[in-house]
N, C-alpha and C positions, 0 to 999 in steps of 0.2 A: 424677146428674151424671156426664157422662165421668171416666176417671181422668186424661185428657192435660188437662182445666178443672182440676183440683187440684193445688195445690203439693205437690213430692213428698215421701212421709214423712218426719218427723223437720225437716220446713223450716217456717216459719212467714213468712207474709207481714204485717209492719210497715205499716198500714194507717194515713191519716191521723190518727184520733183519736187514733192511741197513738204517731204517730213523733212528737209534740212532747214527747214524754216522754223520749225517748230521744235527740235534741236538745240537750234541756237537760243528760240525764247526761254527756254525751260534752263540749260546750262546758265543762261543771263542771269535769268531770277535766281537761280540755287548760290550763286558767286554772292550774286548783292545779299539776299536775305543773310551767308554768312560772316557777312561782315560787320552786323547786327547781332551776331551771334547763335540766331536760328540754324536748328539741325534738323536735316531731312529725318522724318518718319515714314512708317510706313503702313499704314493697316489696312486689312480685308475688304473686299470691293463689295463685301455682303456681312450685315451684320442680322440679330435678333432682333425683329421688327418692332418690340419694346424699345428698344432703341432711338428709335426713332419716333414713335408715337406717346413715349408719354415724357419725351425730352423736345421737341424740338415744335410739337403743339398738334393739341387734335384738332386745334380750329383754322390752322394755317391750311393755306390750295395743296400744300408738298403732303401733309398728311391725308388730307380728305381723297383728293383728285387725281395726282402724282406718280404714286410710286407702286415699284415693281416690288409685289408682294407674291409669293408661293410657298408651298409646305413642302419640305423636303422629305425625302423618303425617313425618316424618325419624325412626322409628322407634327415639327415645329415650323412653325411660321418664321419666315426668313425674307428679307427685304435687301435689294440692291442698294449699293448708298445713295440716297439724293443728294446729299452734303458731306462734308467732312467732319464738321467739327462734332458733333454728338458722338460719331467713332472715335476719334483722337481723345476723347474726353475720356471713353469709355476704358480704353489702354492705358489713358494717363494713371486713372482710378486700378485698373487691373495689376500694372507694375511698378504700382506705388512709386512712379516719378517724384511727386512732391514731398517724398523725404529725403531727396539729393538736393541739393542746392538751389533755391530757389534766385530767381522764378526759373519755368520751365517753359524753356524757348524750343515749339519745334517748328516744321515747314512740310509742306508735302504735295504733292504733283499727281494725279489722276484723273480718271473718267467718273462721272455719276451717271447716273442714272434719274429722269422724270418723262412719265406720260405724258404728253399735253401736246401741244398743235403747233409741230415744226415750223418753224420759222428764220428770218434771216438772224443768226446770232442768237437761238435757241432752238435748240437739238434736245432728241428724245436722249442720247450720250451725248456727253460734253465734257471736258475737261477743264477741272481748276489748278490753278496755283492760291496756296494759301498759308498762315501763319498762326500759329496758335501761342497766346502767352501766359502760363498760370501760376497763380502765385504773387502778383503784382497788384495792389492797387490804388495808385499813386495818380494823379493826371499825369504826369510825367509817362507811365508807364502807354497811357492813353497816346499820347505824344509821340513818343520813339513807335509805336506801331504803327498811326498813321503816317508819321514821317518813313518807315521801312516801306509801307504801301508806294508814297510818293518817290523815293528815292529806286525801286524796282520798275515804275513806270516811264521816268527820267533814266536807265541803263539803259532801256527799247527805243530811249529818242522820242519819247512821246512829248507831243507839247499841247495839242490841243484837248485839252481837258481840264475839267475842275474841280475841287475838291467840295462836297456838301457836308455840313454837318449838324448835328441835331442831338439831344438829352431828352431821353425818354424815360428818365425820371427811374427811381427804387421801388418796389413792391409798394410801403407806405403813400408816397406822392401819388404815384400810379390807381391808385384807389379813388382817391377825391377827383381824375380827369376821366376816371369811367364813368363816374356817379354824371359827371357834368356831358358826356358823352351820348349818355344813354337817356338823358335827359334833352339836349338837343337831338339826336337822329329820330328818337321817338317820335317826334312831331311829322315827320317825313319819313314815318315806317312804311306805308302804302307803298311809298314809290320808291324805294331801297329794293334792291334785287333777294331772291330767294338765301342766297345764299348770305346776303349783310341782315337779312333779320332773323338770322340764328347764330350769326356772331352780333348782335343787337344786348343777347342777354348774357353773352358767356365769354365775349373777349370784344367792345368794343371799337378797340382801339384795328382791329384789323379791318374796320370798314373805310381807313383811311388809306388802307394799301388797294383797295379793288379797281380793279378795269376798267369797270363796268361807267361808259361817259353820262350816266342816271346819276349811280350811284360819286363820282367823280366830283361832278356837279355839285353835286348840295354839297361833301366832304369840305368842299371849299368854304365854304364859310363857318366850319366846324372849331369850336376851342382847340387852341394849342396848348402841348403838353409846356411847352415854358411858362406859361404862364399858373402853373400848378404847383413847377419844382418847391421840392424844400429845401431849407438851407443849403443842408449840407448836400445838395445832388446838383442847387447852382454854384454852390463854392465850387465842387468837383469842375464842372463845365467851364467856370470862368477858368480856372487852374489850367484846364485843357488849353483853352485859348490864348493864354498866356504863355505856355509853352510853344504853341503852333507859331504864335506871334512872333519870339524869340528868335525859333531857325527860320523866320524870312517865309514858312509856305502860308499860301494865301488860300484863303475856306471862303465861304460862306453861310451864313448859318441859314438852313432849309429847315424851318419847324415840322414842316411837311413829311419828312423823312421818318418810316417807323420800322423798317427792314421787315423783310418778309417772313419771320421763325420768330416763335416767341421767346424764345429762350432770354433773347437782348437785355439787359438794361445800360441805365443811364448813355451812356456815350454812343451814337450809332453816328456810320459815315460812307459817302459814297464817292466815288470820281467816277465823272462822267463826261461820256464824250455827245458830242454833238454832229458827228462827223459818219454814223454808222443808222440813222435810224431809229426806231420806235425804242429796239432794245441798245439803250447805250449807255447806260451801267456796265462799266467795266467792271469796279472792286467796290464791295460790299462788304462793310464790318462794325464792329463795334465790340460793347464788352456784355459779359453774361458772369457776372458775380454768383449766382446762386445754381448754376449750370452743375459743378462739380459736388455738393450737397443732394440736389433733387436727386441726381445718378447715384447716387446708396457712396459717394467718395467724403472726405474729410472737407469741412465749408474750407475755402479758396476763391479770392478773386481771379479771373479771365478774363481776358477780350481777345482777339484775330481779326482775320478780313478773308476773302476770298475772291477772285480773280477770275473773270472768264480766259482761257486759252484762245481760242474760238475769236472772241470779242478782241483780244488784243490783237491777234494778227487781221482782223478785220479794220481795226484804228488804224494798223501799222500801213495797211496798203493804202486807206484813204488817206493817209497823210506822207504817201509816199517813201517809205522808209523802207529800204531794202536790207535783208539777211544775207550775208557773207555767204555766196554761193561756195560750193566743197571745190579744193582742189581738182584739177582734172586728172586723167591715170597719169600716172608717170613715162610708163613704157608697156608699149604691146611687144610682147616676142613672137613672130608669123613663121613658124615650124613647114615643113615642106619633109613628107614622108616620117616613116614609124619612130625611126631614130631620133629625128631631129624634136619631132613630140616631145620624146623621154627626155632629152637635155634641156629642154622649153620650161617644162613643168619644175624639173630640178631650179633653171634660174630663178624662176617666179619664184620657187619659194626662199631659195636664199635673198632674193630681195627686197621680198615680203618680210625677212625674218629683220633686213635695217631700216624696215619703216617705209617702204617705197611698194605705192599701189604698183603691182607689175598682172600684167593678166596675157592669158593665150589662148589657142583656140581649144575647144573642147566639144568643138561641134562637128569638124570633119569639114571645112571649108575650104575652098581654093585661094592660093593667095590673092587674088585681085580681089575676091570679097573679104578677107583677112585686113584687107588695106582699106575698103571701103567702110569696114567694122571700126577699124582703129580710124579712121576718120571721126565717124561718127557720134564715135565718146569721145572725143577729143583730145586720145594720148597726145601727149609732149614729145615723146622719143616713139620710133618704131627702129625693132630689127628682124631681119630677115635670116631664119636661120635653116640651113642646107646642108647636104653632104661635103660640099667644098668649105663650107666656112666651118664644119664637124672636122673636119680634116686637117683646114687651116689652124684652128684654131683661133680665129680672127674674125669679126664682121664689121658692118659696116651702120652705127649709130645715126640714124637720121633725123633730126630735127623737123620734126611735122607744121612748126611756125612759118620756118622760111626754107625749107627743102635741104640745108645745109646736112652734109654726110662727114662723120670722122671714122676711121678706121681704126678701131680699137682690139682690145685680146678682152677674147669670153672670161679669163681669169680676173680681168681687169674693170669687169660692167662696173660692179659696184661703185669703185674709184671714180670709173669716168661718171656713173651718174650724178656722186656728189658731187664732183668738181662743174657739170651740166649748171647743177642745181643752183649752190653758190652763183657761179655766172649770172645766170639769168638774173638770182634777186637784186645782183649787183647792177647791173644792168636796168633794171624797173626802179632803182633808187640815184639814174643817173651819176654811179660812184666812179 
């Protein structure tokens, strides 16, 4: 097959049997998230690559290595989203949200975009679910977001995963564990990867997020940021935990954890699965206080999280959890000459018009593949419709389950399908 017929690397095309699956995940989350209060947003799948590059860090892999950067014909430079929240941030700031009522609860669902080396559970496109909160900055606040994380993964039946979490401290605190950073990796610069001894002088806190099993290695016995916090960034953390503690969900604290964008502070958090592989960070988040100030917006606390799509139905099947497969058609109606067409199309659509999937042929078929069609999808009901039953004005409703036939009036479909319908569910509920 040509390569212009194939989706390009790292992309995967969402094909009917499996978008009902994905459907349901995204309906799931939109229900739970509003019941936290979060409202769906919505912004541009493309923003101004300032956006991105002096919000979300020039030393982070998403900025250097990442992303889908081009000049558009008014020869500004323009960037795909890799993430969400520096766009939401940037709307939040453009339509002065934060002079309604705070805080500002939103939620949002799409595809991004990153370069890098497809893999199971990371795609060049991928889609998140995620949550943005501004305006808040209370542990508490800390709290109800990671409890709406938890409580959206518990809607999908998820069980096997865990909650990690970590304080990575305010600008101030964050100072004295570079100083102490830069002072342990230095000793082990030689053998630190190219790319951790130019985040060595200029962010070293992201040589604790690298790949690289060299660089991993020595990380491990690197100062943790708790052991740096100040006061007030461990009162904050305790506050957190104390909240977490309260609703019953259970963390553990990973010092280790420093999320991949720098934007972060104090509170960062993961749930992870163990059930998917190398990549099994489902949701990733935390708060970024100073995020809505550096973007040119009025100072405001924030925090969110973000969600692989992807990753959760990848959890969902290794833990076996099935999505509500779609009702089957209701009814085929299998026409037999010009006429019978024209009054075919007419039913579908009045039965279309009370909510009832009804479909016909439109391809010019004989009835025995008509029947082997309506097989095939699985209709509930077929009818067979002809000159004599145009005549009659009568057919004959066959039940595709168990081959049962009623002889009903054309005038009458609709009737008889509810009355079909009710049956059966009564029937399936042993009434």
């Amino acid at each position: 097959m040509s390569e212009i017929n194939k989706a390009p690397r790292g992309t995967n095309d969402i094909l009917p049997e499996e978008s009902y699956k994905w459907q349901f995940v995204e309906k799931r989350l939109m229900e739970t998230a509003a019941l936290f209060g979060f409202r769906e947003i919505r912004v541009p799948v493309f923003e101004h690559t300032e956006v991105f590059t002096k919000n979300v860090g020039d030393t982070t892999d998403v900025v250097q290595k990442e992303m889908y950067t081009f000049n558009d014909k008014g020869d500004r430079s323009i960037t795909l989203r890799p993430e969400f929240t520096a766009g939401v941030i940037r709307s939040v700031i453009e339509h002065s949200l934060t002079s309604a009522a705070l805080p500002v609860k939103v939620c949002y669902c799409g595809g991004c975009y990153r370069y890098e080396k497809p893999q199971a559970g990371r795609l060049r496109e991928f889609h998140q679910f995620g949550a943005e909160c501004v305006g808040a900055a209370s542990p508490a606040a800390d709290a109800e977001v990671i409890s709406l994380a938890n409580s959206l993964l518990a809607s999908l039946d998820i069980k096997k995963i865990s909650l990690e979490i970590n304080s990575i401290g305010c600008k101030s605190c964050r100072e004295k564990y570079h100083a102490a950073l830069k002072e342990y990796f230095s000793v082990n610069k030689d053998n630190l990867c190219g790319t951790c001894n130019e985040r060595l002088e200029r962010n070293p806190m992201r040589i604790l997020d690298c790949k690289s099993p060299v660089c991993s290695k020595i990380a491990a016995d690197a100062p943790i940021m708790l052991d740096f916090l100040c006061d007030e960034c461990s009162q904050h953390f305790e506050g957190v935990k104390g909240h977490l503690d309260a609703m019953g969900i259970e963390y553990t604290v990973n010092p280790r954890i420093v999320r991949g964008l720098d934007y972060y502070t104090r509170t960062v958090f993961e749930f992870v699965s163990n059930n998917i592989g190398a990549q099994g960070t489902v949701c990733g988040g935390g708060r970024y206080d100073g995020l809505l100030e550096q973007m040119g917006g009025q100072p405001s606390p924030a925090l969110g999280f973000a969600m692989g799509v992807e990753r959760l139905l990848m959890v969902m099947e290794s833990e076996q959890i099935p999505a509500p497969v779609p009702e089957p058609c209701d009814i085929y109606i299998a026409p037999m000459g010009e006429a019978a067409s024209v009054k075919a199309t007419a039913l579908c659509c009045l039965l279309r018009n009370e909510g009832f999937e009804a479909l016909t042929d439109i391809v010019g078929r004989g009835l025995k593949a008509q029947m082997r069609y309506a097989n095939k999808i699985g209709a509930l009901y077929t009818v067979v419709l002809g000159d004599s039953e145009l005549e009659s004005g009568k057919v004959n409703l066959k039940c595709m389950e168990n081959g049962s036939e009623k002889e009903i009036a054309l005038d009458n479909i609709v009737e008889e399908l509810y009355s079909a319908r009710i049956s059966s569910f009564a029937e399936k509920l042993d009434i």
